[in-house]
C-alpha positions in Angstrom: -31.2 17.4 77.3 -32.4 16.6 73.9 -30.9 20.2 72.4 -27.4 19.2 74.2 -27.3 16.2 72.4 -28.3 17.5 69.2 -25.3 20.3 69.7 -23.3 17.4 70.2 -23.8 15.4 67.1 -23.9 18.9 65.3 -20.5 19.2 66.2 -19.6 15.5 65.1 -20.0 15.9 61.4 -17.6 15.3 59.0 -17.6 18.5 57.6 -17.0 20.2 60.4 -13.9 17.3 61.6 -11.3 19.5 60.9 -9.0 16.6 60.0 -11.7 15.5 57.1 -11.6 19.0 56.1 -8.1 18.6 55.5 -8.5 15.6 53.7 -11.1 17.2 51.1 -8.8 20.0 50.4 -6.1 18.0 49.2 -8.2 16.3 47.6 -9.4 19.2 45.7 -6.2 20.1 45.2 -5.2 17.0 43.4 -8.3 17.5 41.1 -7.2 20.7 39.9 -3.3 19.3 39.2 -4.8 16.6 37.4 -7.0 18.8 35.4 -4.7 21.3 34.4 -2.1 18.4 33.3 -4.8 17.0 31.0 -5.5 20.0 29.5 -1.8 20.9 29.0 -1.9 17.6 27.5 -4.8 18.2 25.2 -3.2 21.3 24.1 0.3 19.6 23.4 -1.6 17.1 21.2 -3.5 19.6 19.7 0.0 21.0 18.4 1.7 18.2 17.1 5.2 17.9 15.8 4.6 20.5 12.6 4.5 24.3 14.3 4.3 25.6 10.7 0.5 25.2 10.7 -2.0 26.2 13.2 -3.7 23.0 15.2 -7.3 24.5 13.8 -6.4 24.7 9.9 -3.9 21.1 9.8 -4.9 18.4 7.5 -5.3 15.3 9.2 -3.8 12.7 6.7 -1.7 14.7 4.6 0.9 16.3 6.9 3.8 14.9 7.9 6.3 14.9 10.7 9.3 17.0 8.6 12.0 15.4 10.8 10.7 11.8 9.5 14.0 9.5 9.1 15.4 8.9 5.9 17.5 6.0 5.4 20.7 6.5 6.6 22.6 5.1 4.1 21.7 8.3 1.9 24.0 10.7 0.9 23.2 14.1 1.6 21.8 16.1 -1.6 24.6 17.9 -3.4 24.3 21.6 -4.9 22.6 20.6 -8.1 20.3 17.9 -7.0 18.9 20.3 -4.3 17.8 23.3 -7.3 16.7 20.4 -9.6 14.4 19.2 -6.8 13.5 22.5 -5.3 12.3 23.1 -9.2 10.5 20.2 -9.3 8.4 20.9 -6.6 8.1 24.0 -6.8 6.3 23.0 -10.4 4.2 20.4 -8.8 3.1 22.7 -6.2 2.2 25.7 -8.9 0.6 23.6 -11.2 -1.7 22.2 -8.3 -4.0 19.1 -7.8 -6.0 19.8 -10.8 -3.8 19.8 -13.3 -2.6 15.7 -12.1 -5.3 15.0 -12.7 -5.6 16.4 -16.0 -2.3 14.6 -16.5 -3.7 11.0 -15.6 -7.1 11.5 -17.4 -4.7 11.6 -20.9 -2.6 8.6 -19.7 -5.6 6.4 -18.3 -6.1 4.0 -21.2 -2.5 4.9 -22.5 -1.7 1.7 -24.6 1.8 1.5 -25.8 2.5 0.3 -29.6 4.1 -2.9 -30.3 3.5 -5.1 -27.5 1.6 -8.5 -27.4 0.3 -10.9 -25.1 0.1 -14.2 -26.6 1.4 -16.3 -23.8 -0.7 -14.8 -21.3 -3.8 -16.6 -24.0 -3.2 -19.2 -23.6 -2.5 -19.3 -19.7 -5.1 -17.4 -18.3 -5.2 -20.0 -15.5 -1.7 -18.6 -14.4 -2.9 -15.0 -14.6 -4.8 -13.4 -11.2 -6.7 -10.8 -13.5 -7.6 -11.6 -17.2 -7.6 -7.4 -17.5 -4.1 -6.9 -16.7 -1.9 -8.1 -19.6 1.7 -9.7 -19.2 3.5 -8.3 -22.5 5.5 -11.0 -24.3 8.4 -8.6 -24.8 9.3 -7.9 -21.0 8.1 -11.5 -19.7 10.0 -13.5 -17.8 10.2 -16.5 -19.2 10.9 -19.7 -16.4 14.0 -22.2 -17.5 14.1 -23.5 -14.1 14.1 -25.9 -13.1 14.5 -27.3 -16.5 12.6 -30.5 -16.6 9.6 -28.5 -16.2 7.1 -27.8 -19.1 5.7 -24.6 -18.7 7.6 -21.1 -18.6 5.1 -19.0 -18.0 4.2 -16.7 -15.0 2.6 -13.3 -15.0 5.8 -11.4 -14.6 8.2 -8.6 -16.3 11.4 -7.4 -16.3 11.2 -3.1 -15.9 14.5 -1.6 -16.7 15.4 2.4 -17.0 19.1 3.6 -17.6 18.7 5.5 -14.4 18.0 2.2 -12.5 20.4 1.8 -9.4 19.5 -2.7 -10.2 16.8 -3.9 -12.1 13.0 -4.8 -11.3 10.7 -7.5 -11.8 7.1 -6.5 -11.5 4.7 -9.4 -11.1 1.6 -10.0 -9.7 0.8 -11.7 -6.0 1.2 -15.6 -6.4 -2.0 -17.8 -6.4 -1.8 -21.2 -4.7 -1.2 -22.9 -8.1 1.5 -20.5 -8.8 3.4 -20.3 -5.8 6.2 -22.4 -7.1 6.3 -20.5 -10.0 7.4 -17.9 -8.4 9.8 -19.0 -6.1 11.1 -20.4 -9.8 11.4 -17.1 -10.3 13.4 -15.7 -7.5 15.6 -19.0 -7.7 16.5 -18.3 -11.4 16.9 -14.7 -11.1 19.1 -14.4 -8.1 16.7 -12.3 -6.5 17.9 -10.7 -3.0 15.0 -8.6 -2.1 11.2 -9.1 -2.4 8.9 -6.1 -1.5 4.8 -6.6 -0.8 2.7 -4.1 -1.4 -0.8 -5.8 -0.2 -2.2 -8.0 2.5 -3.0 -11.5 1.8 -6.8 -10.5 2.4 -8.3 -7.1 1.9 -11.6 -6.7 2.4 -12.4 -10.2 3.1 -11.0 -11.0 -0.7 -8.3 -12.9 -1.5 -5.3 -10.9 -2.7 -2.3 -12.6 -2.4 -1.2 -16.7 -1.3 1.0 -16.6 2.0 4.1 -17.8 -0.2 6.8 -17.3 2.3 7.0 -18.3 6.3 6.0 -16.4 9.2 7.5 -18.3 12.1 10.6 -18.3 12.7 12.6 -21.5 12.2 9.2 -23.4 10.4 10.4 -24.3 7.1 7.8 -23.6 3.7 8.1 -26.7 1.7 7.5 -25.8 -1.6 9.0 -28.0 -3.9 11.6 -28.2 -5.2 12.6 -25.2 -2.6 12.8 -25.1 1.1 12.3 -21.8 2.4 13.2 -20.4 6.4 12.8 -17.7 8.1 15.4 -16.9 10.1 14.8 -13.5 11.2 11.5 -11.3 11.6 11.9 -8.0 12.6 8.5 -6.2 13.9 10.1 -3.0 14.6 9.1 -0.7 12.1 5.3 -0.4 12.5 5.0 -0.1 8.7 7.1 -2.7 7.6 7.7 -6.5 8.5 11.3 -7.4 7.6 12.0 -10.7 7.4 15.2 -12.5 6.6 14.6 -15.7 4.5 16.9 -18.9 3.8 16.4 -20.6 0.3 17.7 -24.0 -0.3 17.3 -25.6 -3.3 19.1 -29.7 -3.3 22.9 -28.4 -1.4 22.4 -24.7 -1.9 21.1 -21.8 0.2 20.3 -18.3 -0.7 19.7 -15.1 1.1 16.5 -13.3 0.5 15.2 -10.5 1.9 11.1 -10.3 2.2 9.9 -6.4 3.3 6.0 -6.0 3.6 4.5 -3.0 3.9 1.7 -3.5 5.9 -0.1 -0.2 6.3 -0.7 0.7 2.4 -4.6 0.5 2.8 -6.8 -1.1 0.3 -8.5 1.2 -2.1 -6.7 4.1 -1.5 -2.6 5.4 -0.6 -0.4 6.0 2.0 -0.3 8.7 4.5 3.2 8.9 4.4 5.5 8.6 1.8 8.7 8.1 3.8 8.7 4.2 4.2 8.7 4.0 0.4 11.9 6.2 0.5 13.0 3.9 3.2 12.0 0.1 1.5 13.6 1.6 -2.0 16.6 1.6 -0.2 17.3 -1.9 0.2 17.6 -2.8 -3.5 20.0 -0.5 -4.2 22.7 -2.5 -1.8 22.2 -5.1 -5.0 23.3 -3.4 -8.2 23.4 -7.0 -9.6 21.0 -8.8 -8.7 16.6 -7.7 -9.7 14.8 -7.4 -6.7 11.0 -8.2 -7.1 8.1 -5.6 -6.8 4.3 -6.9 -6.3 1.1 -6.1 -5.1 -2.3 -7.9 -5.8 -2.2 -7.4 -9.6 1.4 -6.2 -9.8 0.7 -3.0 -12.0 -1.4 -0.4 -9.3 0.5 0.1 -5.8 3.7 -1.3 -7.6 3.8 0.8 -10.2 3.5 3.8 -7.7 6.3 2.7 -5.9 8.3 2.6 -8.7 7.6 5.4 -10.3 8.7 6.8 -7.1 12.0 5.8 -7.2 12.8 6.7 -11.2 11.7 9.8 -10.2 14.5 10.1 -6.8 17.1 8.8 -9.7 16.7 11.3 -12.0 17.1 14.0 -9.0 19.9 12.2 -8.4 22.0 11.8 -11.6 20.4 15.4 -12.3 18.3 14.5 -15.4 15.5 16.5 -16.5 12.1 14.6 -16.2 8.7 14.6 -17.5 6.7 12.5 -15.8 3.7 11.4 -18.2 6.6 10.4 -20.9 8.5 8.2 -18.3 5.5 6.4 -17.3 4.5 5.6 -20.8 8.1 4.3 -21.4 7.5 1.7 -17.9 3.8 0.7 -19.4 5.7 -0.5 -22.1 7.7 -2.9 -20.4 4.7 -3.6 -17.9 0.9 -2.8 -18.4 -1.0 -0.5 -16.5 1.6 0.7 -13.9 0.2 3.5 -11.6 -3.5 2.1 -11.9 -5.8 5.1 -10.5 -5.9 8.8 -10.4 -5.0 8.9 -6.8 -1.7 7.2 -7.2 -0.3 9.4 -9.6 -1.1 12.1 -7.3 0.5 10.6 -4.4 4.0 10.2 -6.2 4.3 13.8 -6.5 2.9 14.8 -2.8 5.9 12.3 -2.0 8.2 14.0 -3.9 7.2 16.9 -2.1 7.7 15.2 1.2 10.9 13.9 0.0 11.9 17.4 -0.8 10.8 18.8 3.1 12.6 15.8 5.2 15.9 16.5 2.6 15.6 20.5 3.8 15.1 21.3 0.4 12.0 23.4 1.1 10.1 23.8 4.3 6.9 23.1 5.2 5.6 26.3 5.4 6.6 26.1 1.6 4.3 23.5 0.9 1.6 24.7 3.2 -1.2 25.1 0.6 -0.7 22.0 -1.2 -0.9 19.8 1.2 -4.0 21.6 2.2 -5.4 21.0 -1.2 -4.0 17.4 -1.1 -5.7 16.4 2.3 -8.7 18.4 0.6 -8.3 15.5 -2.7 -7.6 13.1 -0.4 -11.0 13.2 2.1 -12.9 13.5 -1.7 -11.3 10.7 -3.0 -12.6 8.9 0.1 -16.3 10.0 0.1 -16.4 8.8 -3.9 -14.7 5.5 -2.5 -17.3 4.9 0.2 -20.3 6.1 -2.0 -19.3 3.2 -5.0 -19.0 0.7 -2.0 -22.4 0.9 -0.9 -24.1 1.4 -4.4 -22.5 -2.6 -5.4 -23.5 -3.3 -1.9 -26.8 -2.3 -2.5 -27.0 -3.3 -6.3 -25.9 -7.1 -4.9 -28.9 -7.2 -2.7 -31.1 -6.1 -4.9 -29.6 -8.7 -7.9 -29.7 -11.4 -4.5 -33.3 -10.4 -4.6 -34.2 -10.7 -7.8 -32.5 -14.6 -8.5 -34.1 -15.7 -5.3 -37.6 -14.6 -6.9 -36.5 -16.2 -10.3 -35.2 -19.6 -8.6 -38.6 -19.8 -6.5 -40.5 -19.7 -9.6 -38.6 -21.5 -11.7 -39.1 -24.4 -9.1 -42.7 -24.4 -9.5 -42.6 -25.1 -13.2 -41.7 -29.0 -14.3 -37.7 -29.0 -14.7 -37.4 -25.7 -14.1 -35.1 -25.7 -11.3 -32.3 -27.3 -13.7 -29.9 -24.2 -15.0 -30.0 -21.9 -12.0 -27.3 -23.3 -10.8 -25.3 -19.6 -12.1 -28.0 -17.1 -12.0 -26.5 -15.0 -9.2 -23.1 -14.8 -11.0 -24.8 -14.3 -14.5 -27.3 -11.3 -13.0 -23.8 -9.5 -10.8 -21.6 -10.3 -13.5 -17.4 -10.4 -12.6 -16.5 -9.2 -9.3 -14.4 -6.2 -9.6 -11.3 -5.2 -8.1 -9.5 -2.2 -8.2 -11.0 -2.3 -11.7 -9.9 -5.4 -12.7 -11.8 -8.9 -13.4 -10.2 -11.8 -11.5 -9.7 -15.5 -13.0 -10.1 -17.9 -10.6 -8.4 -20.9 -10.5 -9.5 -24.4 -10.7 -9.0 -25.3 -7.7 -10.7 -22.5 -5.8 -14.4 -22.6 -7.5 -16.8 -22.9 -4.9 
């Protein structure tokens, strides 16, 4: 009886239910689908959108998608434009990453003659970084409104024949200065305003928040009265937002485009939103539109460096790169800051030759190999000089703390420490430049 049984429940298992058998097969079944779908997918990814260069051997930062949108306002190239670019590049690409940087190295501490910065003297107050100077020959000089004293602000006007409209380069607004600058764009007739930097990078201050975010929240900032009445988040590279200024019974349109994803310390991945954002001034031939960063020299000088460069494609003028850029330090100091930068302009001139089908990118295969090579370097030597301040601030915190404990023990000696951290670090830097606070922000 006992064996019949056991038969019995033998039979009973779910393995052996031939309706749970079923049931595990599909199931199996399904497993296999979904497998073979993920690894399609993997493989897809693994391609990309450039079949020019195996998945294996592609750079991760420095290709680009070739059918990347241009702005469509922009003419196609004509017959001339396309050989003097295709030359250009084709230079670029011969003469390799090494010889930029040979390039920069001469124009580093390029100084240009007969320039002076007497007004920046005696306003440092008004100036973000007592390294970068403001020349008195290109300044803007503030008349507006006029019963106010002081007409200075760390600004200048940079002008090239080739110019579509004219530029102001200036540096990103303090609290203090805020009004100063909206001075600015009130006086000038300024249409368009493009941001380079984040109001905080690293945890530091880089620029005031100067213009509204919300919608329909007015900015007082006297005398002006500033709106937004349109923010567009589309673009995730760029915030575009439309701005009302009013000043008494008159309101101007401004456009405000931030680019959002040029990283701290280093460049873009992609130099197609700068061909893109430089396309705005050009709708406004007469009126400057204002370029800025932190200091208003480094990511600003890049990006306009960028589009001399387009112009003289363009009108089909011959270019030497290093000249030009001495001609702009002229009018503004220090433009195109670090190595890096200067190498990115002409990668983006090489990317600007690929999405206008002036070359392909199996053209430019090997130099943006040996840019995404630069690139990764550039990185390491970034991260490395990171953690040695890092490290050289705690050992300096180390030291002051001994100092200030034993300077306590002694009669009167704890007077005068007060300073000794920022006497034994020294000025914090910043893209290699000193900052000058203002009076109001000392801790």
């Amino acid at each position: 009886m006992s064996d019949e049984k056991a038969r019995k429940k033998k039979k009973e298992k779910p393995e052996d239910n031939p309706r749970q058998s079923k049931k595990k097969e599909n199931a199996s079944k399904k497993n296999n689908v979904v497998k073979v779908r993920k690894e399609s997918h993997e493989k897809i990814s693994k391609v990309g959108t450039v079949p020019a260069v195996a998945s294996s051997e592609t750079p991760d930062r420095a290709i680009f998608d070739p059918n990347e949108r241009l702005d469509p306002r922009e003419p196609p190239l004509h017959e001339q434009q396309v050989k003097m670019l295709k030359t250009m590049v084709t230079n670029i690409m011969n003469d390799g990453i090494t010889k930029l940087k040979e390039e920069y190295a001469a124009l580093h501490k390029y100084k240009p003659p007969n320039v002076t910065k007497e007004a920046q003297g005696v306003n440092k107050r008004l100036s973000r970084y007592k390294d970068v100077a403001c020349w008195d020959q290109t300044r803007v000089r503030l008349i507006f409104p006029p019963d106010m004293p002081n007409d200075f602000i760390h600004a200048n006007y940079v002008n090239h024949e080739l110019f579509v409209n004219r530029f102001i380069c200036t540096q990103g607004p303090m609290e203090h200065t805020v009004v100063d600058f909206w001075r600015m764009v009130w006086q000038e007739h300024v249409t368009v305003i493009i941001m380079l930097c984040q109001c905080f990078e690293l945890k530091k201050p880089k620029c005031a928040q100067y213009w509204p975010t919300v919608v329909n929240t007015p900015k007082q900032v006297h005398p002006f009265v500033i709106t937004a009445t349109n923010i567009d988040n589309s673009d995730p590279n760029v915030i575009a937002t439309d701005l009302h200024v009013q000043c008494g019974d008159i309101i101007r349109q401004v456009e405000h485009r931030h680019w959002i994803t040029w990283p701290d310390k280093t460049v873009p991945k992609n130099g197609a939103v700068a061909f893109r954002l430089l396309a705005h001034p050009r709708d406004y031939r007469f009126n400057p539109s204002v370029i800025h960063c932190s200091a208003g020299v480094g990511r600003t000088g890049t990006l306009l460096m960028i589009e001399l460069i387009i112009q003289h494609v363009l009108n089909v003028r011959p270019i030497s790169i290093p000249e030009v850029l001495k001609e702009l330090r002229g009018q503004r100091s220090q433009l195109i800051q670090t190595e890096d930068q200067y190498v990115f302009i002409h990668f983006a001139m090489v990317q600007y030759a690929v999405l206008t089908k002036v070359i392909t990118m199996g053209d430019c295969r090997h130099f943006l190999r040996s840019y995404d090579k630069y690139l990764k370097q550039c990185q390491e030597e970034v991260e490395a000089k990171l953690a040695a301040k890092k490290k050289k601030k705690a050992t300096v915190k180390g030291t002051v703390r001994k100092r200030e404990s034993k300077e306590k023990e002694e009669p009167g000696g704890a007077a005068g420490t007060q300073n000794n951290l920022v006497n034994a670090v020294g000025h914090d830097e910043d893209d290699e430049l000193s900052h000058v606070e203002s009076p109001e922000h000392k801790p």
